[in-house]
N, C-alpha and C positions, 0 to 999 in steps of 0.2 A: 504493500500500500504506500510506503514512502517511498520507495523508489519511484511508482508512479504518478506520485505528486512532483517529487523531483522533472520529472518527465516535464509534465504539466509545464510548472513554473518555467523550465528551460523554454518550453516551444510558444509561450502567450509573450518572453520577454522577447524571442526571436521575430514575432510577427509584430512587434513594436517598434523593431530597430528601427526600421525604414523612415515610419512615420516620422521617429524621434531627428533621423538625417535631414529631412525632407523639412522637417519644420529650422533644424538649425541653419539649415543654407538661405543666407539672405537673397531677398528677388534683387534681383538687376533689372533698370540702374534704384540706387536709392543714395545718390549723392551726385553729385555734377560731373560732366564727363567732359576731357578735355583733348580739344585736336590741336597738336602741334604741329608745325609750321616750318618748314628751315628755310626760309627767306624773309625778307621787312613787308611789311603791309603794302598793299595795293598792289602784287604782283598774282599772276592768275592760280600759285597754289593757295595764297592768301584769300581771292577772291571768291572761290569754290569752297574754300575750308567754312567760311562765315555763311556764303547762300546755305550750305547744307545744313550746317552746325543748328541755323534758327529753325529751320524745317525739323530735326531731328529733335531737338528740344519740346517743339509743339506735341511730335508724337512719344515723346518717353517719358514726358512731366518731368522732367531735369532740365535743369541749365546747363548749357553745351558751350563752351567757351574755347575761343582762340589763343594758344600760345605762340608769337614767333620766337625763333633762336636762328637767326639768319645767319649763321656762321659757316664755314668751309664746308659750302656749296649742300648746305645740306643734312652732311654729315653728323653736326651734332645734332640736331633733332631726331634724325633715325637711331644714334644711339641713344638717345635717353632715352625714346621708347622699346628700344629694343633690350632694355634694362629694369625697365618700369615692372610694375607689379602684370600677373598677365591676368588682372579681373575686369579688362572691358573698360576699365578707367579712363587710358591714356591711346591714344590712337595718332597715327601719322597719318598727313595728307601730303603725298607726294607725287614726282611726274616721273617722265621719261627719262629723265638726268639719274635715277637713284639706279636704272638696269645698266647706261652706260659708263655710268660709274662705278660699279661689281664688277663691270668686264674687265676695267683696266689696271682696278687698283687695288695693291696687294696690303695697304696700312688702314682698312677701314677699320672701325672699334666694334664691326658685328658681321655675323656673315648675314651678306644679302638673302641667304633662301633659310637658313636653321633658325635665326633669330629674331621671324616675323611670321604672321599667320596672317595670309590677305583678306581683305573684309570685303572690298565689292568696290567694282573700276566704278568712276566717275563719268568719265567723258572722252573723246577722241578729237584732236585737231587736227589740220594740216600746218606744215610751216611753208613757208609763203619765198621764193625766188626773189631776191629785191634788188634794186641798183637805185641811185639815184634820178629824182624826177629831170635830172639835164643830162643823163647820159644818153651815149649815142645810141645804147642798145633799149629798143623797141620790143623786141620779141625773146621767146627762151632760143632760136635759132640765131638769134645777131651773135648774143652771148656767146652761143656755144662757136661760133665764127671767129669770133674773134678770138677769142680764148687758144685754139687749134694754129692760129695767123701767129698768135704768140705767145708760145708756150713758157707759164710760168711767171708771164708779166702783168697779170693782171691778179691782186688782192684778192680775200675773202676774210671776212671779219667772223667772231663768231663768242660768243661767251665765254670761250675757256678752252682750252684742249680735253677731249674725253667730254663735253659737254654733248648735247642733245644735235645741236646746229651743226658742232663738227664733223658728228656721225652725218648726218643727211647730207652736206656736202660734200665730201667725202664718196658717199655712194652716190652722187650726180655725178660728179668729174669721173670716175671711173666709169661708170655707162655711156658717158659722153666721151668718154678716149682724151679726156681732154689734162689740160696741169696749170693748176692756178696755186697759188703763194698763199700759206696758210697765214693769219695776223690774228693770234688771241687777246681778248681784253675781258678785263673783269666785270661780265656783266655787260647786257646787250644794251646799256644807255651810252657808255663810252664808242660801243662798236657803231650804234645807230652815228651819235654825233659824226665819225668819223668817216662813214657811208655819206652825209650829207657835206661835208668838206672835201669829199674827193679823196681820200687818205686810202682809203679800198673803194674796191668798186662793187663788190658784190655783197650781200647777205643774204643768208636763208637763217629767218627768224619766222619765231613762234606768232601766228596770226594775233592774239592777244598780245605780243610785244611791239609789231608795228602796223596793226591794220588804221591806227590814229594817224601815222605816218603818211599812209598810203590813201586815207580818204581823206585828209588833208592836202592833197598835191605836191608833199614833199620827198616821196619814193613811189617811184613804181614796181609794181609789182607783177611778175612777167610768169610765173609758174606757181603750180601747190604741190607739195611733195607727194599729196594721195595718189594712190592707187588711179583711181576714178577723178575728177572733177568733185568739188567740195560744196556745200551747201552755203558753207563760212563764204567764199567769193564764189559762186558760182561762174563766175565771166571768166576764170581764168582756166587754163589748160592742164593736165597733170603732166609731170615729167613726162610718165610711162605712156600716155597717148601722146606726147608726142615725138615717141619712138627712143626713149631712155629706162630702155627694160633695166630692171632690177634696183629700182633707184627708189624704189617706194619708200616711203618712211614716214608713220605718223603717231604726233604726240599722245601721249594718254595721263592722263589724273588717277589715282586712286589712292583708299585707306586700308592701312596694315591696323595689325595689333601686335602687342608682343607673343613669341613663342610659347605655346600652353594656354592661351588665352581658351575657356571652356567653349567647346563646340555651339551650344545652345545660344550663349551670347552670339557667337559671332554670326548662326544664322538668322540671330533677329537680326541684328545689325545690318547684314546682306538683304534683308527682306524690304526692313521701310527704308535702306538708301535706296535700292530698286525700285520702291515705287515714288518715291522721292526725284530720282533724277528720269523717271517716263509722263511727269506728269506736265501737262503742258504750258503750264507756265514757268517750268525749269527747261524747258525744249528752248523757248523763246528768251531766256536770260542764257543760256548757253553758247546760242548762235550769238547774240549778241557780243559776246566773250571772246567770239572766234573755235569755239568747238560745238561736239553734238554728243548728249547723254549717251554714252554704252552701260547701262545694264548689264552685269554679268556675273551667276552662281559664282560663291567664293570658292568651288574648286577650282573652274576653269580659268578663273581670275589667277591664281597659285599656278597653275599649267602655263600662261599666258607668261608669268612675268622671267620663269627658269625659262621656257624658250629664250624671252627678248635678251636674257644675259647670255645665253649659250651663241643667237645669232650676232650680236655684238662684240662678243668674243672675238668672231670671223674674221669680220670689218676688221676690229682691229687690229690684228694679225697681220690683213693682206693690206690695207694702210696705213702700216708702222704707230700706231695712233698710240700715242705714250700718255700717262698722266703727268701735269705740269711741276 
């Protein structure tokens, strides 16, 4: 008879565990959740971090606040949250610069694929072929004419070496057979001023970096790195239509978490950015921006970004492309 009370008591505490777990784990969120930044305010991961942040705030009843740490390209903000606690708390908003910067560089303070669990891409751009509004080149064929007439003598500006813009130039001039003179500055304001004094002639920048430029009358804009023709300028041509196969390249936005961050979080999080960035008044502040919401499950988003480092990898192999 005691034994089988023993029984008893064992199997009534065992069907209680659960509950007892279930009640200690607090719900998510229940305190403010913060998206870091690695660049200064008003730049287009800053801009995105805030449209979404207030959206996401509406639907989780938490305040959703912006951090920047605008420091070495990046870099520190991915490590602090690649270091942060991994409960959904701290989240990165970053672009295309974070894959070509894994490709090349061997001191960063986290690995690009162990020490981040992706949350759900933001949005997709094209970057934009530019020269200035008094050059003689007219079309993306003047360019590439010239450039071929004299190899090596004509500039290209660009943010940084290993930066997003070097990569896409980079695979232009190679589909194009052609050889232009690389010139890095820190950061596409110096590279832009220098495009407009004649200093280089060329850039390929982020449509959110100079489409103010460019619908201003002060650059023109001769190509889009997409694939396709773009929504962001519609009027203009893509490389690859017009016969600069393999030259595709286009930016993207999205938010990591740290490594081990609980699954269930992270597919809330994937679920109302999802419907957050299809809803149509995020379509219409998107374009506005110079990109178009992508939508996408945080696995294939995870698939998405070890591709983009493995293919940039390539790149910069066969275009010697070193970090600075």
């Amino acid at each position: 008879m005691k034994t089988f009370a023993l029984r008893g008591a064992a199997f009534a505490l065992a069907c209680t565990l659960p509950f007892v777990a279930i009640a200690q784990t607090p719900a998510w969120p229940a305190r403010p959740i913060t998206l870091v930044v690695g660049s200064a305010a008003g730049g287009s991961n800053d801009t995105f971090a805030r449209a979404i942040g207030k959206k996401l705030s509406d639907v989780l009843g938490q305040p959703v606040v912006v951090d920047n740490k605008p420091a070495g390209g990046g870099v520190l903000a991915n490590a602090f949250v690649a270091k942060a606690p991994p409960d959904g708390y701290n989240l990165v908003v970053l672009s295309s610069t974070f894959t070509t910067g894994a490709a090349i560089r061997t001191n960063l303070q986290y690995d690009a694929i162990k020490s981040f669990k992706p949350v759900a891409m933001l949005g997709k751009g094209p970057l934009l072929v530019t020269v200035a509004n008094d050059s003689p080149y007219k079309t993306i064929g003047d360019l590439v004419a010239a450039a071929k007439a004299n190899p090596g003598k004509l500039n290209y500006g660009t943010s940084g070496a290993g930066s997003i813009n070097h990569f896409a130039t980079e695979l232009f001039t190679d589909a194009a057979r052609i050889k232009m003179t690389h010139v890095p500055y820190k950061g596409m304001g110096p590279a832009t001023n220098d495009l407009l004094g004649g200093q280089i002639q060329v850039l390929v920048a982020s449509a959110p970096s100079i489409l103010g430029q460019v619908k201003g009358g002060r650059v023109r804009a001769l190509a889009v790195t997409t694939a396709q023709r773009s929504p962001v300028a519609p009027e203009l041509p893509s490389l690859e239509q017009s016969g600069y196969k393999g030259s595709a390249t286009e930016l993207w936005w999205g938010v990591l978490a740290p490594a081990g961050t609980p699954q269930p979080v992270v597919d809330r999080l994937n679920t109302e950015i999802n419907k957050i960035v299809a809803s149509a008044e995020m379509k219409e502040f998107f374009l506005k921006e110079g990109a178009e919401p992508a939508p996408m499950k945080a696995a294939d988003f995870e698939a998405f970004i070890a591709a983009e480092i493995e293919r940039w990898k390539q790149v910069a192999k066969a275009a010697d492309i070193k970090p600075e």
